[in-house]
HTML snippet that shows the backbone in 3Dmol.js (N, CA, C, O; Angstrom):
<script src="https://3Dmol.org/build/3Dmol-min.js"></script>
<div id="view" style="width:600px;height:400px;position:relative"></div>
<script>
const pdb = `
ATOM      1  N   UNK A   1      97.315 112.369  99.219  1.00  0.00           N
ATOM      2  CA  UNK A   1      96.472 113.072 100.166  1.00  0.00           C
ATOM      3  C   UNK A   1      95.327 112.159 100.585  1.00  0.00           C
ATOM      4  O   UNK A   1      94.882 111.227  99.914  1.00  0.00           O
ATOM      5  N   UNK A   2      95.019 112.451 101.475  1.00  0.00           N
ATOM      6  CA  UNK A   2      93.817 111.253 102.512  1.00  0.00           C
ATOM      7  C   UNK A   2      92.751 112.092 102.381  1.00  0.00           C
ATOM      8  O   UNK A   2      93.157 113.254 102.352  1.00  0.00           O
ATOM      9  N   UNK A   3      91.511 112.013 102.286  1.00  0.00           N
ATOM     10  CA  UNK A   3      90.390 112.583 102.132  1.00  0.00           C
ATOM     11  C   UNK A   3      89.935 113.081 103.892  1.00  0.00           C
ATOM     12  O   UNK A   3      90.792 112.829 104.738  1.00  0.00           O
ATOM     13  N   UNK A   4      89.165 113.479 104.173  1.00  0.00           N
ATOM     14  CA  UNK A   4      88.814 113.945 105.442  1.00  0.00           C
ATOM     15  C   UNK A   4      87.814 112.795 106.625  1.00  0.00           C
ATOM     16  O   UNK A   4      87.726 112.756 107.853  1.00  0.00           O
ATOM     17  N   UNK A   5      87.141 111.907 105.411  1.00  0.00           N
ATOM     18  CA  UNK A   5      85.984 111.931 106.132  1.00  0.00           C
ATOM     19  C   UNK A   5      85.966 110.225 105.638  1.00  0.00           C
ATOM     20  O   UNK A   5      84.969 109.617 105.251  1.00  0.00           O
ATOM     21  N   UNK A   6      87.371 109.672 105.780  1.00  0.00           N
ATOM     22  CA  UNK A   6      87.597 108.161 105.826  1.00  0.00           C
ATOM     23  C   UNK A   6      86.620 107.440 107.042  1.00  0.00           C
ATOM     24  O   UNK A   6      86.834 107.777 108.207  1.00  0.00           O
ATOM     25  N   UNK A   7      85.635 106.527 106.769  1.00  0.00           N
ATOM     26  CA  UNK A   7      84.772 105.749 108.070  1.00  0.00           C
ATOM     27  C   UNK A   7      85.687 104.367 108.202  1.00  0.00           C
ATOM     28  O   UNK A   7      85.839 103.538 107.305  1.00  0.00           O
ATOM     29  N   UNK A   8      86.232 104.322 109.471  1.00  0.00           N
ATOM     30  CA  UNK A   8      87.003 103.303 109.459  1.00  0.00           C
ATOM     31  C   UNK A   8      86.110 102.285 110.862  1.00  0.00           C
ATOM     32  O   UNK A   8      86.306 102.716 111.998  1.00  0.00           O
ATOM     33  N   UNK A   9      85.384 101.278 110.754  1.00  0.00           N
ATOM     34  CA  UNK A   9      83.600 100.702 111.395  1.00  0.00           C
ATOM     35  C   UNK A   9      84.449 100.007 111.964  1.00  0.00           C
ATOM     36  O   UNK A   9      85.641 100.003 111.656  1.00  0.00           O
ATOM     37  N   UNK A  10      83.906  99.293 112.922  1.00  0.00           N
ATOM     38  CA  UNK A  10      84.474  98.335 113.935  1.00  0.00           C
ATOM     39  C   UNK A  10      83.864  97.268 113.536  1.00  0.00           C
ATOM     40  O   UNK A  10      82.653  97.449 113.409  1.00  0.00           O
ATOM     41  N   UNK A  11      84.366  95.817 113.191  1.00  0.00           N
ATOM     42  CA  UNK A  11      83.963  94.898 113.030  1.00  0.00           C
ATOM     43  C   UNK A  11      83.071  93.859 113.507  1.00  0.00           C
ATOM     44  O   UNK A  11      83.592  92.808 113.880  1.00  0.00           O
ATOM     45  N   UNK A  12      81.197  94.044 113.579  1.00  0.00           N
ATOM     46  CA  UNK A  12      80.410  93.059 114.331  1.00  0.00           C
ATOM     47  C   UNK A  12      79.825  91.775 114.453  1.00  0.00           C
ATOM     48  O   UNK A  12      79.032  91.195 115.196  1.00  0.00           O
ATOM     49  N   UNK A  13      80.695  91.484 113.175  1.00  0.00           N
ATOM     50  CA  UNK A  13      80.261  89.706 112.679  1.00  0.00           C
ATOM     51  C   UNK A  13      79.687  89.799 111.838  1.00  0.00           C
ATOM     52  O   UNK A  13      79.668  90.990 111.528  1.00  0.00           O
ATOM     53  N   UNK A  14      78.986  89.071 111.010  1.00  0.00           N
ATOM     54  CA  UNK A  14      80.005  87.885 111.101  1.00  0.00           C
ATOM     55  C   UNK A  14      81.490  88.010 110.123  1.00  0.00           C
ATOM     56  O   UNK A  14      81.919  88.834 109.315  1.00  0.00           O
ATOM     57  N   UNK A  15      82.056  86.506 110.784  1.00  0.00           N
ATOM     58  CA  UNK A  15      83.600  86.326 110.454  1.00  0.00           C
ATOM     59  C   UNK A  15      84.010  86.337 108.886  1.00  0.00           C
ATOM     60  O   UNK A  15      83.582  85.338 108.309  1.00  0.00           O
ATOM     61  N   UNK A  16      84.614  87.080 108.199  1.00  0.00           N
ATOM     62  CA  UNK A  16      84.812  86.324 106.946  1.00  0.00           C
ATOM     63  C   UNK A  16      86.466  85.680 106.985  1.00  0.00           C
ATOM     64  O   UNK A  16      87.348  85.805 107.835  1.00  0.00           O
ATOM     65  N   UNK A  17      86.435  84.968 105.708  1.00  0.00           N
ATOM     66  CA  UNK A  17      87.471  84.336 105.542  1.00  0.00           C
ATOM     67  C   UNK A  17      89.023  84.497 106.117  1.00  0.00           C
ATOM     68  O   UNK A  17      89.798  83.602 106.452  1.00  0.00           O
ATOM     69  N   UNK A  18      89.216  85.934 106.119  1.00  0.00           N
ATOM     70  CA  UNK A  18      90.311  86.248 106.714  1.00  0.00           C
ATOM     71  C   UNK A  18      91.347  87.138 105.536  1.00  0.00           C
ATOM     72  O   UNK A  18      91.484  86.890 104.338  1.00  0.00           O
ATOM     73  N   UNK A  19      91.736  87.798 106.029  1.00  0.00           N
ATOM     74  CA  UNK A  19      92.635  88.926 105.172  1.00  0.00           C
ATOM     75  C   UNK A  19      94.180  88.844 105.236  1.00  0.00           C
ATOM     76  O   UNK A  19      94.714  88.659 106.330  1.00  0.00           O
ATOM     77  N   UNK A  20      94.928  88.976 104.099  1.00  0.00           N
ATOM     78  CA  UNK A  20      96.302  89.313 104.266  1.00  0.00           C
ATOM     79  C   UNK A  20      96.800  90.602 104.601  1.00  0.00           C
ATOM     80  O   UNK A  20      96.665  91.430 103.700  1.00  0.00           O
ATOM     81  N   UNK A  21      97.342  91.002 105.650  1.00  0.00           N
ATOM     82  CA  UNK A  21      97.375  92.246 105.967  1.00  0.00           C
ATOM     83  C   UNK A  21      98.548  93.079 104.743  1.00  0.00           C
ATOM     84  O   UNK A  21      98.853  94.263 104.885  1.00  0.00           O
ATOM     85  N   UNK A  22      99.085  92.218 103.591  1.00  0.00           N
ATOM     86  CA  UNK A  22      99.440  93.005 102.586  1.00  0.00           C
ATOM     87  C   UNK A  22      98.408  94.035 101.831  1.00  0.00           C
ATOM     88  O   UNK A  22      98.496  95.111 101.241  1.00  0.00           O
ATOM     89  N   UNK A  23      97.512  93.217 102.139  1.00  0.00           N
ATOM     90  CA  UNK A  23      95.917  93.674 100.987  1.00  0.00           C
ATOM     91  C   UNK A  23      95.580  94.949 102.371  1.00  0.00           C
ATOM     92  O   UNK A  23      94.536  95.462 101.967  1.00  0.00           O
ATOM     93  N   UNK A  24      95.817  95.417 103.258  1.00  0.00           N
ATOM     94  CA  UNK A  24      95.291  96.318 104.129  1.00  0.00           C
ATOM     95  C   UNK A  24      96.400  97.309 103.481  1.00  0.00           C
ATOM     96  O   UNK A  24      95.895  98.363 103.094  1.00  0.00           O
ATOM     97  N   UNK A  25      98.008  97.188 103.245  1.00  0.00           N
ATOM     98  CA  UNK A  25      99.014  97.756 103.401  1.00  0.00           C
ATOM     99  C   UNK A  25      98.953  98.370 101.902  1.00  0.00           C
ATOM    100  O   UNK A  25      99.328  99.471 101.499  1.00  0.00           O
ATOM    101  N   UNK A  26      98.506  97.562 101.389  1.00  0.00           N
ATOM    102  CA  UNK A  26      98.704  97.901  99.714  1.00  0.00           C
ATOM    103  C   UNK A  26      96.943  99.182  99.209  1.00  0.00           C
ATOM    104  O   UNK A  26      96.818  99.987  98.287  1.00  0.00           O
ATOM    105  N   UNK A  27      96.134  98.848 100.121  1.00  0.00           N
ATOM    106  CA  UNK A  27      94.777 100.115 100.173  1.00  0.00           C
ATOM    107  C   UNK A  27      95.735 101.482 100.761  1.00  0.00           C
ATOM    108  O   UNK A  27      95.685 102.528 100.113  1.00  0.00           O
ATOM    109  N   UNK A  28      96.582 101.404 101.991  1.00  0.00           N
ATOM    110  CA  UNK A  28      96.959 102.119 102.319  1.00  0.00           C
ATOM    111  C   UNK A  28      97.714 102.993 101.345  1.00  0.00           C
ATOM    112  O   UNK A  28      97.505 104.193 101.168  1.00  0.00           O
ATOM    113  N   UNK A  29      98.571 102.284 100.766  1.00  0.00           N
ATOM    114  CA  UNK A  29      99.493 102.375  99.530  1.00  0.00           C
ATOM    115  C   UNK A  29      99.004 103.519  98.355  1.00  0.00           C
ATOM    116  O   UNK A  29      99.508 104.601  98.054  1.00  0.00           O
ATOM    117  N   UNK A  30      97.901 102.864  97.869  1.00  0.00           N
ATOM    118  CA  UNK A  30      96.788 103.406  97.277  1.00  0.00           C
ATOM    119  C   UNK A  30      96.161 104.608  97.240  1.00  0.00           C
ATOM    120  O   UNK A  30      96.080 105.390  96.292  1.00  0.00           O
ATOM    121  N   UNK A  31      95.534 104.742  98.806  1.00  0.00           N
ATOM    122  CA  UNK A  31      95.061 106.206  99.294  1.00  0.00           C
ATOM    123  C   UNK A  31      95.672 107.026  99.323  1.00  0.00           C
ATOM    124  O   UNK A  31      95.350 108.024  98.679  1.00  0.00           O
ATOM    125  N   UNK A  32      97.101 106.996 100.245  1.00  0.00           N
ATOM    126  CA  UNK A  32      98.075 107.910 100.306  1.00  0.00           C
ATOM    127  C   UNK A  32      98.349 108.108  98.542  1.00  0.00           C
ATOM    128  O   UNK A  32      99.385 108.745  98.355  1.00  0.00           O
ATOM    129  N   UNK A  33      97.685 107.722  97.311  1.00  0.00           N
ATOM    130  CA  UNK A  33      99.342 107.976  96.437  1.00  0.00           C
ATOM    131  C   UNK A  33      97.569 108.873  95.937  1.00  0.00           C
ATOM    132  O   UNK A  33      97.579 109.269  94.771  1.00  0.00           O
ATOM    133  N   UNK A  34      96.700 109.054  96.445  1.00  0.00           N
ATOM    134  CA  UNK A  34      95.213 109.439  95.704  1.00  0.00           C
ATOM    135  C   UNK A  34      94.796 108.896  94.490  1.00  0.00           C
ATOM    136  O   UNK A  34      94.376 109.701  93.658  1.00  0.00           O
ATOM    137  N   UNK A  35      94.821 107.484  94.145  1.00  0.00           N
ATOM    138  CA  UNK A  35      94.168 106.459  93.667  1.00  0.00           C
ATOM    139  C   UNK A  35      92.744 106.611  93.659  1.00  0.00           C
ATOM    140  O   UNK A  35      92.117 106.418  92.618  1.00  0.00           O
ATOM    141  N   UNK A  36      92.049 107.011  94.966  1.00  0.00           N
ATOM    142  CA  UNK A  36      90.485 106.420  95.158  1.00  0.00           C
ATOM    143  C   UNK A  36      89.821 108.118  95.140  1.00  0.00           C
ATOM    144  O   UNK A  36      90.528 109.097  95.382  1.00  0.00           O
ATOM    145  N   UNK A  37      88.785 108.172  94.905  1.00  0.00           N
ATOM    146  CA  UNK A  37      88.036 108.875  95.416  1.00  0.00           C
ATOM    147  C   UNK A  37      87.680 108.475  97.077  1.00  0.00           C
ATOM    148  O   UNK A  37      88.194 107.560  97.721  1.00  0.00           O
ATOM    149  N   UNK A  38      86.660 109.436  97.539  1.00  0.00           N
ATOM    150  CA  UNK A  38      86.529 109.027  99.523  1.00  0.00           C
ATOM    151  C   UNK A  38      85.446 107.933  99.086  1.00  0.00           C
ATOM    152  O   UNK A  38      85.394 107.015  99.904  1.00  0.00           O
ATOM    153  N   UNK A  39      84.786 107.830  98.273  1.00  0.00           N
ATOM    154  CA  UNK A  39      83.615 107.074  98.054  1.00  0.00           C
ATOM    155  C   UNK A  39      84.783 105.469  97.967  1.00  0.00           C
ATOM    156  O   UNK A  39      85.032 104.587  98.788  1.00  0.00           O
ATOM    157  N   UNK A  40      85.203 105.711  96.659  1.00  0.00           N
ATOM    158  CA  UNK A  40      85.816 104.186  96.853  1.00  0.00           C
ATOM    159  C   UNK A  40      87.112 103.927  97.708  1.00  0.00           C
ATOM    160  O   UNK A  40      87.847 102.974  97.448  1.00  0.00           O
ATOM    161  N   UNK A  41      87.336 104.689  98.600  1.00  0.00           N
ATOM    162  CA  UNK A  41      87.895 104.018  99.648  1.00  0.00           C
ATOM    163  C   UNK A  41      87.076 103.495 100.646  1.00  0.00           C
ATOM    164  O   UNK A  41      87.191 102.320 100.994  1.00  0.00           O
ATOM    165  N   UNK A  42      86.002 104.494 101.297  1.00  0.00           N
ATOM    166  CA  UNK A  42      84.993 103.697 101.948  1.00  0.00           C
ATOM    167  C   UNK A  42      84.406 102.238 101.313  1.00  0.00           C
ATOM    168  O   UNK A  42      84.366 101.360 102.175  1.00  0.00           O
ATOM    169  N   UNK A  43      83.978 101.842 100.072  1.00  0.00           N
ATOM    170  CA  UNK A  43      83.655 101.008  99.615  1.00  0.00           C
ATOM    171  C   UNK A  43      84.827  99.827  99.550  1.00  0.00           C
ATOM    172  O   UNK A  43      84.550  98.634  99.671  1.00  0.00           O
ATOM    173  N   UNK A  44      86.224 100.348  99.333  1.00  0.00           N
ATOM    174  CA  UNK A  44      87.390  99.318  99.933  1.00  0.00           C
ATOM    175  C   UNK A  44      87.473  99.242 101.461  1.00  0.00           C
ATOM    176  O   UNK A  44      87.731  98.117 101.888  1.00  0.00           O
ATOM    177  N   UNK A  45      87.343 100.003 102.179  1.00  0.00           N
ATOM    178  CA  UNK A  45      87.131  99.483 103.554  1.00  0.00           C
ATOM    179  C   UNK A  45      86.044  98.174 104.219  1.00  0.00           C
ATOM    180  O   UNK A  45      86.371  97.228 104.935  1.00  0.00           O
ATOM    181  N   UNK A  46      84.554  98.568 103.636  1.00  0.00           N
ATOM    182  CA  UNK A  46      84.006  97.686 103.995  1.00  0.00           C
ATOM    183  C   UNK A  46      84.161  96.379 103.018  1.00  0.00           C
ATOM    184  O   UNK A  46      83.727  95.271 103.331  1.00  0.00           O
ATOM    185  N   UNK A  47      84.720  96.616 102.006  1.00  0.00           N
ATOM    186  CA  UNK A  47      85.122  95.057 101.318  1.00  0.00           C
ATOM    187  C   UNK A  47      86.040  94.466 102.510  1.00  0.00           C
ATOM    188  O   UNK A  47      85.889  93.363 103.036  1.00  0.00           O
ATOM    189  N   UNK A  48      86.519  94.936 102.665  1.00  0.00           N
ATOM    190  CA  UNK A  48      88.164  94.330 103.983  1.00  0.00           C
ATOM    191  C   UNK A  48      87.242  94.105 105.039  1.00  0.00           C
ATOM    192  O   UNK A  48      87.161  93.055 105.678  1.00  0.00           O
ATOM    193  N   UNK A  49      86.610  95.034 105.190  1.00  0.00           N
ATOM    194  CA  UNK A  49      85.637  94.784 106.765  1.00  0.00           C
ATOM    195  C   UNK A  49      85.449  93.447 106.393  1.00  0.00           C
ATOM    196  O   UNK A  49      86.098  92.642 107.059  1.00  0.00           O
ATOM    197  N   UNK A  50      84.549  92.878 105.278  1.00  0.00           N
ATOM    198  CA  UNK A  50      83.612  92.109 105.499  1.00  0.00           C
ATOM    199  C   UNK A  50      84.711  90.877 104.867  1.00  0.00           C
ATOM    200  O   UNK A  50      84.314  89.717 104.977  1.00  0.00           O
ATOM    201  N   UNK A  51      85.781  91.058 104.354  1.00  0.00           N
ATOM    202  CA  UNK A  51      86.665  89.535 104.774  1.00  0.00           C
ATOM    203  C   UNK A  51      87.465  89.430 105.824  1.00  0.00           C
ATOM    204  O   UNK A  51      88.294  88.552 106.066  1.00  0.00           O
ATOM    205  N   UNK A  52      87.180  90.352 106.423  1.00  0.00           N
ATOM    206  CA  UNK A  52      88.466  89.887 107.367  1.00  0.00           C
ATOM    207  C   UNK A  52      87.280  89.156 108.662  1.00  0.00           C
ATOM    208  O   UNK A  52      86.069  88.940 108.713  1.00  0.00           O
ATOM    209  N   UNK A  53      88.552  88.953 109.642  1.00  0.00           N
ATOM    210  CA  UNK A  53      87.773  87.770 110.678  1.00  0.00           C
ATOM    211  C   UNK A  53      87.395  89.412 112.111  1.00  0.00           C
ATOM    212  O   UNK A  53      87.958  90.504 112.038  1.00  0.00           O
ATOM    213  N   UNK A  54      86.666  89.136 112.870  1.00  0.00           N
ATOM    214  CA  UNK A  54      85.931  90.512 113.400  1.00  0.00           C
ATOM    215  C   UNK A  54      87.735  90.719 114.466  1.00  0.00           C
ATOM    216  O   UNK A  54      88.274  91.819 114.596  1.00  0.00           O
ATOM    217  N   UNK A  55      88.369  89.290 115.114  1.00  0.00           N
ATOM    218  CA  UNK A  55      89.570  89.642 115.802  1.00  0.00           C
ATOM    219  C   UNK A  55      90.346  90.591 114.796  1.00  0.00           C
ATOM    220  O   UNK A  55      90.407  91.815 114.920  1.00  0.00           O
ATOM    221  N   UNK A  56      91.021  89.733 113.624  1.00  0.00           N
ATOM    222  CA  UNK A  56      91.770  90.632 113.112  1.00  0.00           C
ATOM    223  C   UNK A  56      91.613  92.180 112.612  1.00  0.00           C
ATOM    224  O   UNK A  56      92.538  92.992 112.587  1.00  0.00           O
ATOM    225  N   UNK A  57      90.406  92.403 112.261  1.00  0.00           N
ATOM    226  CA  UNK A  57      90.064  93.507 111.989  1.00  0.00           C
ATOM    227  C   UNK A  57      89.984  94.463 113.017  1.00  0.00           C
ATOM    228  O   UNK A  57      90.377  95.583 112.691  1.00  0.00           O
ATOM    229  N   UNK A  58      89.500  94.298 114.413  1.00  0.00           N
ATOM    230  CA  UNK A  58      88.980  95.627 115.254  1.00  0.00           C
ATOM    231  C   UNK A  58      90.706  95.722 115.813  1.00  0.00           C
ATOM    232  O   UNK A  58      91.250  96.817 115.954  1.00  0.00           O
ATOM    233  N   UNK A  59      91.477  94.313 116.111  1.00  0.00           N
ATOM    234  CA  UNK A  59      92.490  95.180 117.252  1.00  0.00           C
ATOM    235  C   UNK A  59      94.096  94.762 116.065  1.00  0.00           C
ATOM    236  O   UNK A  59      95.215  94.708 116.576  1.00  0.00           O
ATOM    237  N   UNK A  60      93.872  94.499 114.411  1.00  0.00           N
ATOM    238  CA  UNK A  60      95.109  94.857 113.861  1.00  0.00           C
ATOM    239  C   UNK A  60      94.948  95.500 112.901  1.00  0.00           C
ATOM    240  O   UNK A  60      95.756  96.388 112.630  1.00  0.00           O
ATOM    241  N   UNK A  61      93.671  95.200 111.964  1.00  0.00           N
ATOM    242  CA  UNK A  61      93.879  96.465 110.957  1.00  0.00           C
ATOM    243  C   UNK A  61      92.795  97.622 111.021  1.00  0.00           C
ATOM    244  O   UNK A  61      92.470  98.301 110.047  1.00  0.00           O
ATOM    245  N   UNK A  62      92.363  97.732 112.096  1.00  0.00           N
ATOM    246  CA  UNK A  62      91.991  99.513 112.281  1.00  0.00           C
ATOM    247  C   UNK A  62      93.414 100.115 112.566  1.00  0.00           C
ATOM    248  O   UNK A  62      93.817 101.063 111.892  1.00  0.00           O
ATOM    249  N   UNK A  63      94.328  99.448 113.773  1.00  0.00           N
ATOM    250  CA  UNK A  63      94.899 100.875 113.942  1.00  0.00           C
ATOM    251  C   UNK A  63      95.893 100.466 113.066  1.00  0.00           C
ATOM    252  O   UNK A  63      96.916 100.758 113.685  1.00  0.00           O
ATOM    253  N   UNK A  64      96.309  99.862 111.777  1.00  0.00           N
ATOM    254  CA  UNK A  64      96.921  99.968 110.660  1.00  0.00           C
ATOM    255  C   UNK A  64      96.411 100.861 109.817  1.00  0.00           C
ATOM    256  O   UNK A  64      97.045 101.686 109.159  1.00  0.00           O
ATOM    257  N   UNK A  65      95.177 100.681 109.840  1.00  0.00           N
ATOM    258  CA  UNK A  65      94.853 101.711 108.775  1.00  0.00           C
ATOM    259  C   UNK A  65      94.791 103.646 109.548  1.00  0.00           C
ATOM    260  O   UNK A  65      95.187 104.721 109.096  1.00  0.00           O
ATOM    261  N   UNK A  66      94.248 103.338 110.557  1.00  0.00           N
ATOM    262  CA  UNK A  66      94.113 104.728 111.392  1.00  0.00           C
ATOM    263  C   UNK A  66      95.931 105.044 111.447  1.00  0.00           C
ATOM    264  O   UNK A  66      96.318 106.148 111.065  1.00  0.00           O
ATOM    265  N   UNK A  67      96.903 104.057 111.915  1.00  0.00           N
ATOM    266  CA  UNK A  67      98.180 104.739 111.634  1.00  0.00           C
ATOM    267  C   UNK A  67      98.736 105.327 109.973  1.00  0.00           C
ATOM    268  O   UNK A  67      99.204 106.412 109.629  1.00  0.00           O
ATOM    269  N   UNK A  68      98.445 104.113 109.224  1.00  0.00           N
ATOM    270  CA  UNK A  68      98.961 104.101 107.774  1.00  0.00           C
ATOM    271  C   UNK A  68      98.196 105.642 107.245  1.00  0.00           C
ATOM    272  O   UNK A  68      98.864 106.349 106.491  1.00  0.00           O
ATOM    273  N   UNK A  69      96.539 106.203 107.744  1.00  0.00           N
ATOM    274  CA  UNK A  69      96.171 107.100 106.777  1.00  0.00           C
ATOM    275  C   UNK A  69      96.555 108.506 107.649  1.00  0.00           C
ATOM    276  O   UNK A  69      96.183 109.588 107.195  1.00  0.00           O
ATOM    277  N   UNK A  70      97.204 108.452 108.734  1.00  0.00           N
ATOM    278  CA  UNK A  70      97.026 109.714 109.017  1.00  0.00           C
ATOM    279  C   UNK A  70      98.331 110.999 108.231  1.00  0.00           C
ATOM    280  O   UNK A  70      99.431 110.520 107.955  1.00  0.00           O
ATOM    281  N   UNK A  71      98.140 112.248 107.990  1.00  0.00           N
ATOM    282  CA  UNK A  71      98.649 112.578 107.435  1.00  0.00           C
ATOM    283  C   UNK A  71     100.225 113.261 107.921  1.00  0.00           C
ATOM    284  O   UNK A  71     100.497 113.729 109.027  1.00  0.00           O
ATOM    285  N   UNK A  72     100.981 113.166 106.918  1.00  0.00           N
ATOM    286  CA  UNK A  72     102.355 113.267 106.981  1.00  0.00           C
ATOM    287  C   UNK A  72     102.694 114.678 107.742  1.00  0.00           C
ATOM    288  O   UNK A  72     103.864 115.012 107.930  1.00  0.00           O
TER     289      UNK A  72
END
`;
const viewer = $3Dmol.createViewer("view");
viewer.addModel(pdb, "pdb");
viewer.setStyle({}, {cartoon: {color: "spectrum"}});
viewer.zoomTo();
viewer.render();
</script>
């Protein structure tokens, strides 16, 4: 189950290192199986926010994650 009130931020710089979009797929993985509380998924989101690069993040893994969390 996905919590209600997931903040999924748009990325404003700066760049970090860059993300494997397994590590986006495998949070997804995670949430859906209810692993996290909403607190530490938000707190795994902005970890990802803040490695990923601001391209990859706003136009491939938001709507990965906005597709991956919505509910079944």
């Amino acid at each position: 189950m996905v919590p209600g009130t997931v903040k999924i931020p748009k990325h404003g710089g700066p760049d970090g290192q860059g993300l494997a979009p397994e590590v986006i797929e495998e949070l997804i993985s995670i949430v859906k199986r209810g692993l996290f509380t909403e607190e530490q998924i938000n707190q795994a989101i902005e970890l990802c926010l803040s490695a990923s690069k601001q391209q990859e993040w706003n136009e491939v893994y938001i709507p990965m994650l906005v597709n991956g969390l919505k509910e079944d």
